[in-house]
C-alpha positions as CSV (number, residue, x, y, z in Angstrom):
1,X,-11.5,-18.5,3.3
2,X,-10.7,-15.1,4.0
3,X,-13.0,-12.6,2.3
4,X,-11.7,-8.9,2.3
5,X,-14.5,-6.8,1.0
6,X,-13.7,-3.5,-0.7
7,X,-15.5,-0.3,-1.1
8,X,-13.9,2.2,-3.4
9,X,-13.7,5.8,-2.5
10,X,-15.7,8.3,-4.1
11,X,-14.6,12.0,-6.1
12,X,-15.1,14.9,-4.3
13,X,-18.1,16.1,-5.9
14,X,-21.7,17.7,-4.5
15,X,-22.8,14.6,-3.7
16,X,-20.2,13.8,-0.8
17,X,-21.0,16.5,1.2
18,X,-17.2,16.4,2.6
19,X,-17.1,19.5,3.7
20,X,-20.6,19.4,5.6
21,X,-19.7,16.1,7.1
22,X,-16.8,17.6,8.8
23,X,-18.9,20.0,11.1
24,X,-20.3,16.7,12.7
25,X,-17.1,14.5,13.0
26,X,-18.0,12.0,10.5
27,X,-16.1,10.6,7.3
28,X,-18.5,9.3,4.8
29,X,-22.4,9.9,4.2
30,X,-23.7,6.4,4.3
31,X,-21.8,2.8,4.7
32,X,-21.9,0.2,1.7
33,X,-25.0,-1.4,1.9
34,X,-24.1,-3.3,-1.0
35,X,-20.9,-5.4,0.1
36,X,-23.2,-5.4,3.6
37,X,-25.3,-7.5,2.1
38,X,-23.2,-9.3,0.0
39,X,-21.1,-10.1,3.2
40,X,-24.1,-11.7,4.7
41,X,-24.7,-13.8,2.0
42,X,-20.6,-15.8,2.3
43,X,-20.5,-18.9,3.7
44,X,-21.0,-18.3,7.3
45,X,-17.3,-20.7,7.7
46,X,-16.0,-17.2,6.1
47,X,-13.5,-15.3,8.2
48,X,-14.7,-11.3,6.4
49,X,-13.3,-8.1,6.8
50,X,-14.8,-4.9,5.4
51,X,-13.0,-1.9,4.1
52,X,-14.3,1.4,3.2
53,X,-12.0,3.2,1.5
54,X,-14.1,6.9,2.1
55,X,-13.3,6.2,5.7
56,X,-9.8,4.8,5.8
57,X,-7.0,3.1,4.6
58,X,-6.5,0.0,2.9
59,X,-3.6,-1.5,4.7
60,X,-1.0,-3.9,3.3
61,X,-1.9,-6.2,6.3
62,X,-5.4,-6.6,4.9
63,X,-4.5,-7.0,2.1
64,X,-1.8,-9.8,3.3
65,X,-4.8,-11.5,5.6
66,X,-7.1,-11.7,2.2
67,X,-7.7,-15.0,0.3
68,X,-9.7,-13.5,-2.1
69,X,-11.0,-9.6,-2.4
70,X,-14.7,-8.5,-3.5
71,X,-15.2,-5.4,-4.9
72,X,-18.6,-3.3,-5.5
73,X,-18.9,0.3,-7.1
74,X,-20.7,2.4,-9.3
75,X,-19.4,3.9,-12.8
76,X,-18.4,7.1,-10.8
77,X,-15.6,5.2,-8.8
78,X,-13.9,3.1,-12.0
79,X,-11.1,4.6,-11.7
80,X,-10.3,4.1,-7.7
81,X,-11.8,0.9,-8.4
82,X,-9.5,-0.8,-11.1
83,X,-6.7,1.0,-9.2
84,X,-7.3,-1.3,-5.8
85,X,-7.9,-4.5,-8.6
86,X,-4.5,-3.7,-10.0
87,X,-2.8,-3.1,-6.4
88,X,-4.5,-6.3,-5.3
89,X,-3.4,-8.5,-8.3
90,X,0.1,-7.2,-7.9
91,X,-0.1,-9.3,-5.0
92,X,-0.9,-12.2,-6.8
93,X,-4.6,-11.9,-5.2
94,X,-7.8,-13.3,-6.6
95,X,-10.3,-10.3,-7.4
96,X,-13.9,-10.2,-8.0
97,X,-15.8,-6.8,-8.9
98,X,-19.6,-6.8,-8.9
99,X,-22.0,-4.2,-7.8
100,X,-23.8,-1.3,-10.2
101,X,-20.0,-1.0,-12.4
102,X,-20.6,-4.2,-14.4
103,X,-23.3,-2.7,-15.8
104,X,-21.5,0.0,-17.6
105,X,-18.4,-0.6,-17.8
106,X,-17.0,-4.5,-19.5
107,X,-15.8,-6.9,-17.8
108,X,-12.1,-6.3,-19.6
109,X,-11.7,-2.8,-18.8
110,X,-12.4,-4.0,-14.6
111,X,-9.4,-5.8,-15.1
112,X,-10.4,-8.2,-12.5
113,X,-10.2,-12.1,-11.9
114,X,-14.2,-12.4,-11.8
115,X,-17.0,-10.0,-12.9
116,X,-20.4,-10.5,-11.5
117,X,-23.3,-9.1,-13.0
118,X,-26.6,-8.0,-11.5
119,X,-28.1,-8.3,-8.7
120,X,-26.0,-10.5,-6.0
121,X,-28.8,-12.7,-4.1
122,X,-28.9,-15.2,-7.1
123,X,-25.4,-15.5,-7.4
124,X,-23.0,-15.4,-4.9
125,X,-23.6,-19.2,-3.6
126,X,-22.5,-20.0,-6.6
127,X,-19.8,-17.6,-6.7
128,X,-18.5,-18.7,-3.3
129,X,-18.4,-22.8,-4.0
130,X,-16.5,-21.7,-7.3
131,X,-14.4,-19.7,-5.7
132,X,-13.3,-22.6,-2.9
133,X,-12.9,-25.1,-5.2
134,X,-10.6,-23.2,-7.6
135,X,-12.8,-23.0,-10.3
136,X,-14.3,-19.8,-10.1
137,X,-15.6,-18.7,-13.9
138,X,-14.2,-14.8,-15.5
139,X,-17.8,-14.2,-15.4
140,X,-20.9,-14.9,-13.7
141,X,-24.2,-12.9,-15.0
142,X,-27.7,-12.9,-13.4
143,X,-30.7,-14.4,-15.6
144,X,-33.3,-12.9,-13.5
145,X,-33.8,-10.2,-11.1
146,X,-34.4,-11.8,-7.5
147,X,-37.3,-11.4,-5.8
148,X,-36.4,-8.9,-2.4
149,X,-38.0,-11.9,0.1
150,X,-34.3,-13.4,-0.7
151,X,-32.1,-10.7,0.5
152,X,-30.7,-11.1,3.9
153,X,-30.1,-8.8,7.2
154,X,-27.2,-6.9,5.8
155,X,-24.2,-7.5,8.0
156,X,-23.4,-5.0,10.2
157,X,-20.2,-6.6,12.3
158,X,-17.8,-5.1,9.8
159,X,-18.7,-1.5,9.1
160,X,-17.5,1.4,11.9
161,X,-20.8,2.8,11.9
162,X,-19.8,5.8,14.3
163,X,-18.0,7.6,11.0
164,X,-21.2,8.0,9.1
165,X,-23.9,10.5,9.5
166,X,-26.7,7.9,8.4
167,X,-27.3,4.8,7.9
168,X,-28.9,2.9,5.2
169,X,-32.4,-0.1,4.4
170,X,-33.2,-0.8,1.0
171,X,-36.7,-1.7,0.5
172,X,-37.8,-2.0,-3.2
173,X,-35.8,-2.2,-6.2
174,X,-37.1,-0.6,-9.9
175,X,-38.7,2.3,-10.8
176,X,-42.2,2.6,-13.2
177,X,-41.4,4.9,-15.1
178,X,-39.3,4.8,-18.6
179,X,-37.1,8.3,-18.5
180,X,-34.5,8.1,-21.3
181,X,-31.6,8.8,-19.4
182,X,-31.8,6.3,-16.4
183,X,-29.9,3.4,-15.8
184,X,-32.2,2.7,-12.8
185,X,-34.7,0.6,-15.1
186,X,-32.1,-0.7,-17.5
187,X,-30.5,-2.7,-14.2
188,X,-32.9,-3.1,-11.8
189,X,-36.1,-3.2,-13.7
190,X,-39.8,-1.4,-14.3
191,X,-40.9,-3.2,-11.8
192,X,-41.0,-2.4,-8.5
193,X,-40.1,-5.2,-6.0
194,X,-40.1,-4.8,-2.3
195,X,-39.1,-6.8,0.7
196,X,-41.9,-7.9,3.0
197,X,-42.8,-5.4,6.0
198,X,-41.2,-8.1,8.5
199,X,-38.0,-7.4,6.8
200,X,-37.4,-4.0,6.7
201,X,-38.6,-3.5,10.5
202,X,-36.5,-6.5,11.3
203,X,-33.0,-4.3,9.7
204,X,-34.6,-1.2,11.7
205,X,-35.1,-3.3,14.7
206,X,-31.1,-4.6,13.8
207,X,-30.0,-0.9,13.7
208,X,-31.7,0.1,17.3
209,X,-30.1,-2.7,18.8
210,X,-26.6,-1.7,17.5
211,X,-27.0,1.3,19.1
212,X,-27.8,3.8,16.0
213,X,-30.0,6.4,17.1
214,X,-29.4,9.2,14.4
215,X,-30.6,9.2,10.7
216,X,-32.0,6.5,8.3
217,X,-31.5,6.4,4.2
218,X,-34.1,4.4,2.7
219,X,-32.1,4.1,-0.6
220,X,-34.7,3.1,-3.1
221,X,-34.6,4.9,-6.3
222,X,-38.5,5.6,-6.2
223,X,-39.7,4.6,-2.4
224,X,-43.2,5.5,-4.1
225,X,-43.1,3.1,-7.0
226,X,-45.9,0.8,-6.0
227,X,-47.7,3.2,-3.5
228,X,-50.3,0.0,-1.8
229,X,-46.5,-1.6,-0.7
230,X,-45.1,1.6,0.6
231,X,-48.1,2.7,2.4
232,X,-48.5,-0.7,4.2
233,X,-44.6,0.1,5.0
234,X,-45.9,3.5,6.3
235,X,-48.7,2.0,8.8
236,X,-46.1,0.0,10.1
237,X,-43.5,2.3,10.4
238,X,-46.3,4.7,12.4
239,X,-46.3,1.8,15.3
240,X,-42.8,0.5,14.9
241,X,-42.0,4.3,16.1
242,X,-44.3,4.6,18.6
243,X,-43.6,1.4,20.2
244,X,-39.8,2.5,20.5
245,X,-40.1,6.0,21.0
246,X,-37.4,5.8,18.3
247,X,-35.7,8.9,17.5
248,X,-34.9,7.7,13.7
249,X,-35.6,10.1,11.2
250,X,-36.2,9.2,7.9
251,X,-34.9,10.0,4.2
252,X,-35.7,8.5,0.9
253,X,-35.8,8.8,-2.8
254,X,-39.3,9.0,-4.6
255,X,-41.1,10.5,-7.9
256,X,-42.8,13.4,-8.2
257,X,-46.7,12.1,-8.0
258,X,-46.2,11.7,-4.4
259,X,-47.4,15.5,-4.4
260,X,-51.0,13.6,-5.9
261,X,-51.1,11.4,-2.4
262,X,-52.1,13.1,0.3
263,X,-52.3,9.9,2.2
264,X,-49.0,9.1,1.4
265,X,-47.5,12.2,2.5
266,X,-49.2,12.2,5.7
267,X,-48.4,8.7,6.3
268,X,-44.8,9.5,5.4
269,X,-44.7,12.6,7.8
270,X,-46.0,10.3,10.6
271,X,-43.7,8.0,10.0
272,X,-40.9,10.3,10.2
273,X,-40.1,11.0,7.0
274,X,-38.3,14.3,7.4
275,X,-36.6,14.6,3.1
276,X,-37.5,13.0,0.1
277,X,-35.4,13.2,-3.6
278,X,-36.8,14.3,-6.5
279,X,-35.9,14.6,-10.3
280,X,-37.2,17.2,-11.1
281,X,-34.8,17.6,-14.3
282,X,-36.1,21.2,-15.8
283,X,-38.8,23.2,-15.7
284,X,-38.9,23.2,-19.5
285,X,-42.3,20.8,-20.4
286,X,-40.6,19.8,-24.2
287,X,-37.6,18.7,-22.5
288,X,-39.5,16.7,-19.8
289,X,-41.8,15.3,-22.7
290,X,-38.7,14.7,-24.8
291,X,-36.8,13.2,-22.2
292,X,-39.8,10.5,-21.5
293,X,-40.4,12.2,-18.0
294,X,-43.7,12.4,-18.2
295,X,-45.0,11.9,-14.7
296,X,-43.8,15.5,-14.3
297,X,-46.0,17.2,-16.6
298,X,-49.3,18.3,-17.5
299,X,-48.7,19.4,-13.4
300,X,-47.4,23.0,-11.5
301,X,-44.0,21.7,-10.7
302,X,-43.6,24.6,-8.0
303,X,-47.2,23.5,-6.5
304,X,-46.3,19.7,-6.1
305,X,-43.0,21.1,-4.5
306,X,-45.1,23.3,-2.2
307,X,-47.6,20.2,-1.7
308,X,-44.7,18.4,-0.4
309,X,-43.1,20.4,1.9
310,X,-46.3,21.7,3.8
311,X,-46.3,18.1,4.7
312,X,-43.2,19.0,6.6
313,X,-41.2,16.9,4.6
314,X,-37.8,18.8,3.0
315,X,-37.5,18.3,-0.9
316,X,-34.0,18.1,-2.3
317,X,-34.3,18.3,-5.9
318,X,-32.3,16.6,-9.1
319,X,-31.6,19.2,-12.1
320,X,-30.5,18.8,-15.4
321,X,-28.7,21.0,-18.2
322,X,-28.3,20.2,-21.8
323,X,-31.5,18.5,-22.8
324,X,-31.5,18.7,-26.5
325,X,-35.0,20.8,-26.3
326,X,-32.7,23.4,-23.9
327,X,-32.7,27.2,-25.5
328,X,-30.4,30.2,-23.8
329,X,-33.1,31.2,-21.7
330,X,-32.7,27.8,-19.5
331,X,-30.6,29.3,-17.5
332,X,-32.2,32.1,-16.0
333,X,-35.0,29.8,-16.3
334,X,-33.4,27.2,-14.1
335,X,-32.4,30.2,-11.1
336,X,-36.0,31.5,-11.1
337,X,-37.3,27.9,-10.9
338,X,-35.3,27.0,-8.0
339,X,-35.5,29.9,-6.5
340,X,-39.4,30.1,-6.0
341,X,-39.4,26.4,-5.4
342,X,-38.1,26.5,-1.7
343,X,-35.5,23.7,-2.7
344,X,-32.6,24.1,-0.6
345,X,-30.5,21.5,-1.9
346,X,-30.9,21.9,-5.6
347,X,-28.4,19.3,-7.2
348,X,-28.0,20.8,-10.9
349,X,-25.7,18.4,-13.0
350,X,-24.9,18.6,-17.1
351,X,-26.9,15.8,-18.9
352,X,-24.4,12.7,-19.0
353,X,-25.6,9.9,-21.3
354,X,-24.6,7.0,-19.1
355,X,-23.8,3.3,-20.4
356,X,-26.9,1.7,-21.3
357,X,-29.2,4.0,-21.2
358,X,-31.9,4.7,-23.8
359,X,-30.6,8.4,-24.1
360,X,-26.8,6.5,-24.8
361,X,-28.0,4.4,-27.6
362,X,-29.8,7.0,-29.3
363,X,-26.7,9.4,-29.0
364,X,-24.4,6.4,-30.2
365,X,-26.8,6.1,-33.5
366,X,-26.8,9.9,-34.0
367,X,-22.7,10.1,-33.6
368,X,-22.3,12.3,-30.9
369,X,-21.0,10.1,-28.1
370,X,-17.8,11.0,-27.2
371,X,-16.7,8.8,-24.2
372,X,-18.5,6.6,-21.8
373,X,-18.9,9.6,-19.0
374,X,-17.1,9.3,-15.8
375,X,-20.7,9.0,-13.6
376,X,-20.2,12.4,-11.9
377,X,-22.2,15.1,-13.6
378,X,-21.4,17.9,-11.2
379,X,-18.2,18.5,-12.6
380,X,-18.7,20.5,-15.5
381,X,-17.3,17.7,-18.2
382,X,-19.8,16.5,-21.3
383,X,-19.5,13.2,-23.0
384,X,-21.9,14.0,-25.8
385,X,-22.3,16.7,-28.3
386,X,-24.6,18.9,-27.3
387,X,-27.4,20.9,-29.7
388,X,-26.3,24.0,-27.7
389,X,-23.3,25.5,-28.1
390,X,-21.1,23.2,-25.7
391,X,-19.1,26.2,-24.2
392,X,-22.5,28.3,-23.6
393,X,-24.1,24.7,-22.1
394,X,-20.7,24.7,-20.2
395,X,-20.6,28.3,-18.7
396,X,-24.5,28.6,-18.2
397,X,-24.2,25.6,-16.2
398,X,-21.4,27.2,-13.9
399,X,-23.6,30.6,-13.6
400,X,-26.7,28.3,-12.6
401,X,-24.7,26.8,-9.6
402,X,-23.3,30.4,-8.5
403,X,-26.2,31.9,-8.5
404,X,-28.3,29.6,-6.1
405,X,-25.5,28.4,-4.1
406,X,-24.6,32.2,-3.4
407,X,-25.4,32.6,0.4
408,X,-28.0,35.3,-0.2
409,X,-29.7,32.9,-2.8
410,X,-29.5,29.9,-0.4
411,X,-30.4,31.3,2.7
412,X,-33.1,32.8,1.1
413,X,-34.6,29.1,-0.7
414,X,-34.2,27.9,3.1
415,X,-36.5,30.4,4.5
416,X,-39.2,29.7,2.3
417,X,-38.7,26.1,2.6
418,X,-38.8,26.6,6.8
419,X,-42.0,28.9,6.4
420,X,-43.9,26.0,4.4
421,X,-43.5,23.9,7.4
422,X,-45.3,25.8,10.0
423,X,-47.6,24.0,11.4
424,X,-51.5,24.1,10.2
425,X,-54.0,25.9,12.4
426,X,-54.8,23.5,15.1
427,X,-52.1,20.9,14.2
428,X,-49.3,20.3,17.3
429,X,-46.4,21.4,16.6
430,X,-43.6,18.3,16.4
431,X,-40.9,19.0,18.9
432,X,-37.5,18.6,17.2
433,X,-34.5,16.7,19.2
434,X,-31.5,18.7,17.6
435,X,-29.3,19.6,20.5
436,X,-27.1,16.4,20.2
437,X,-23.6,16.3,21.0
438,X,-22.9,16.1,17.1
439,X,-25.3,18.8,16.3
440,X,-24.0,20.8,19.5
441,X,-20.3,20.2,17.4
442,X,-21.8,21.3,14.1
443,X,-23.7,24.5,15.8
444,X,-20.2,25.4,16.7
445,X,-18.3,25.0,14.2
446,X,-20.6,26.5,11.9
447,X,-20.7,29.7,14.1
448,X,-17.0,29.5,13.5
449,X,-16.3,28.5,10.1
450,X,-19.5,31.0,8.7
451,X,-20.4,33.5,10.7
452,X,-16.5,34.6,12.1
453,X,-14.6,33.4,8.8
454,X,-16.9,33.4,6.3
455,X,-16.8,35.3,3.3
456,X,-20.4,36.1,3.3
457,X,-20.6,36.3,7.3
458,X,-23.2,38.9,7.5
459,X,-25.8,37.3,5.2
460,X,-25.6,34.1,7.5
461,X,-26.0,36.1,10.9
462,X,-28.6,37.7,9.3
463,X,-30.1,34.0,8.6
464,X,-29.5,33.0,12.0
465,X,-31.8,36.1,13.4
466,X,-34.7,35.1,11.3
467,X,-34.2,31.2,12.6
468,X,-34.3,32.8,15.9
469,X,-37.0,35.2,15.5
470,X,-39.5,33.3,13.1
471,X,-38.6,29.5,12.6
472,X,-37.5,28.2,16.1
473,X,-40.0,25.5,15.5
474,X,-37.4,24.2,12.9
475,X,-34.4,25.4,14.2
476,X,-32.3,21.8,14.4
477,X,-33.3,22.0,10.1
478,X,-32.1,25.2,9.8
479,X,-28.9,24.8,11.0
480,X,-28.3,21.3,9.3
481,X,-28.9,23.6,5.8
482,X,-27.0,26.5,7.0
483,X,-24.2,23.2,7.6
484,X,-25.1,22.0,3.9
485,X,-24.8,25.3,2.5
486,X,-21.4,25.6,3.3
487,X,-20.1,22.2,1.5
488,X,-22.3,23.7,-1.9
489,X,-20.5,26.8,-1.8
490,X,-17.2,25.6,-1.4
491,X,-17.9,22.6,-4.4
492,X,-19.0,25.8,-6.4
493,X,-15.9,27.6,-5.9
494,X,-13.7,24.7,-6.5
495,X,-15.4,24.4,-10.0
496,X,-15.2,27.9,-10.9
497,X,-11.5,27.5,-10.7
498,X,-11.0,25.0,-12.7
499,X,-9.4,24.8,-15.8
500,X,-11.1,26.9,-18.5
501,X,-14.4,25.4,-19.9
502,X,-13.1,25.1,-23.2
503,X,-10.6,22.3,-22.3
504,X,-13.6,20.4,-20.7
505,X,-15.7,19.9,-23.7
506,X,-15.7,17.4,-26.6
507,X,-14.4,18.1,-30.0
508,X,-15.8,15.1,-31.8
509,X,-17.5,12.0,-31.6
510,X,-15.5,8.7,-31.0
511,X,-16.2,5.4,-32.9
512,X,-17.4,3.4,-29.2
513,X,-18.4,0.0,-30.0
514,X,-21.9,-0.9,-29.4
515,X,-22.4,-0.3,-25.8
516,X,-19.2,0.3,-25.4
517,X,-18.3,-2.7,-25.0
518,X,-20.7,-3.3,-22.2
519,X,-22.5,-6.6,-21.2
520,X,-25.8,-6.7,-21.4
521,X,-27.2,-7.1,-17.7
């Protein structure tokens, strides 16, 4: 058969960093690791072809080739999603949707042929005999979560890997913790589950000999979640790299308590662990206690952020407006927070009560669910009724992201992030490799774009003395987040001039069906 595998393309929101991806020549942050996978798991007799629709086309001879198409996304891309399932069954094509979507959205409103869902590894032979035979089911749902040992080497023959800025390794799946407005746990589990060591260095090892030399996304949701299994990782990460003299640097996702580990972090820096995610979610303790966060309090959030990053390792930071414990003063509260923090990338989003969450079912039972969200929560839209005053949640939110995505604001969060990392009395300073031909691009482009056109040119020449004069040790860093700054600061003037808050926010609740009508995963 002829599998054509289909990635859906993403909203223009803060998380696509379009406009910073365009100072290095690339199209999309990171491939599909998903449909990856999944295309390693097909019958090897499978002729596949991979489309990602963030970094081209999806031509009508592809679609003519295709015996069957498989489609993966998350809530955020329903809409391009359904809109490929109904250009593809046009053609009288056989469509299957899987991947993070099923779990929020029902398997009517996908509109495709088959829905799969959960987790692929325990399904897809299944799939693929059903699907050959001609007697492929409307629905195929996981009973258990696989173990990690099953998942392949994700294929790598059908992406263009040259048009992304990083690539990606999943090595645990599930998260500890129980915060109420996660899907995380609802789909993949409390449980932490990793792949063996030999595994991850073995897609690593993959990557090297494909030629990828630049950046690495380790795209767990909490790379931390059992610590013993990501520190053996760590050790072996340490002489993976010094075996290769790889230039890989690392990125992940984790939880706050790393800041607890000094082990970990150190192992992490050694490793080459150059950024780490947090939720962070507010500096408000009642709505981190309210919100079932608690592995962020009874702790100085600024401290564990400092902790961190004199590690070396850059902390980008999650955000969230319109907790129901929120009061006026969040806002300010919110600017100052980030502000001392030393978080360049501060991603500040409007609570959404997503599908099958814990926060979702309590808001259905109270009546104040509007609509099932769209998965982006960057763009100023609520689908809840608020305790606050929607239009003040609204309009406070759109002051935060002005205020610390100003370049004066930015450029000064970057600073204190770059003097955190100087290295420790006695400690050798780590040479950076920066000047790459992309990097050499982006340096350019940025001199052009910022510092001749910009609006606030003077405030980033200034920035560029101070790199110069006090953080050369860091300067390849700097200039990245000079890079990143730009894409924020455009995002936040595309939002300011939108249509008027008061058109974005809900009047009343709708009557959703339980769940909306989603199946349980």
């Amino acid at each position: 058969m002829n599998a054509l595998l289909v990635y859906p393309q993403f909203p223009e929101t803060y998380w696509s960093f379009k406009h910073a991806l365009k100072f290095v020549g690339k199209r999309a942050a990171q491939p599909p690791l998903g449909l990856m996978t999944v295309a390693a798991l097909l019958p090897q007799a499978w002729q596949k072809r991979l489309v990602d629709a963030n970094v081209e086309r999806i031509r009508e001879c592809d679609l003519a080739w295709a015996d069957v198409v498989l489609l993966s996304g998350m809530h955020i891309q329903h809409e391009a999603l359904t809109a490929i399932v109904e250009r593809c069954r046009a053609r009288g094509l056989r469509t299957v949707v899987g991947g993070p979507i099923t779990s929020s959205v029902s398997a009517a409103e996908l509109k495709a042929d088959h829905v799969v869902i959960g987790e692929a590894e325990g399904l897809i032979a299944e799939l693929a005999r059903d699907l050959e035979s001609q007697t492929a089911r409307p629905v195929y749902q996981a009973t258990a979560r696989p173990e990690m040992e099953t998942s392949p080497l994700p294929d790598l023959g059908p992406i263009k890997m040259r048009r992304y800025s990083t690539m990606t390794v999943q090595y645990s799946r599930g998260c500890p913790f129980n915060c109420e407005f996660c899907d995380i746990i609802e789909i993949y589990g409390r449980r932490p589950r990793t792949k063996a060591v030999a595994q991850v260095l073995a897609e690593l090892d993959q990557l090297r000999t494909a030629g990828w030399r630049e950046a690495v996304f380790i795209v767990d949701d909490n790379f931390i979640g059992n610590k013993v299994r990501a520190k053996e990782l760590l050790h072996a990460l340490v002489e993976w790299r010094s075996r290769y003299k790889t230039t890989f640097d690392f990125t992940t996702e984790a939880s706050l308590n790393l800041a607890d580990d000094p082990e970990l972090m150190q192992l992490m820096k050694d490793a080459g662990f150059i950024s780490v995610f947090l939720g962070i979610e507010t500096p408000d303790e009642p709505g981190l206690i309210a919100s079932n966060k608690l592995q962020n309090t009874r702790r100085s959030l600024l401290d564990s952020v400092a902790t961190i990053q004199s590690y070396g390792i850059q902390v980008m930071g999650g955000f969230i407006l319109g907790f129901d414990t929120d009061r006026e003063d969040i806002f300010d509260r919110m600017v100052e927070f980030i502000q001392k923090s030393g978080i360049p990338i501060a991603m500040v989003g409007l609570l959404q009560a997503m599908p099958g969450t814990q926060l979702f079912r309590r808001l259905r039972n109270e009546g104040r669910i509007v609509d099932a969200g769209g998965g982006n929560n960057t763009d100023g839209k609520l689908n809840f009724l608020p305790h606050m005053d929607a239009t003040k949640l609204v309009n406070g939110y759109r002051s935060v992201l002005k205020q610390i995505y100003s370049n004066k604001a930015y450029y000064e969060r970057v600073k204190l992030f770059l003097s955190r990392t100087q290295p420790r009395p006695g400690e050798r300073r780590t040479k950076q490799r920066w000047l790459t031909r992309a990097n050499a691009r982006a340096l350019v482009t940025s001199i052009v774009r910022q510092g001749v056109f910009g609006r606030q040119r003077w405030s980033y020449w200034k920035f560029l003395l101070a790199v110069s004069t006090r953080y050369r040790h860091c300067a390849g860093t700097a200039m990245t987040l000079a890079v990143m700054g730009y894409h924020f600061q455009v995002m936040t003037r595309n939002l300011s001039q939108t249509v008027d808050a008061l058109a974005m926010l809900p009047a009343t609740a709708s009557g959703l069906p339980a769940e909306n009508g989603r199946q349980a995963s």
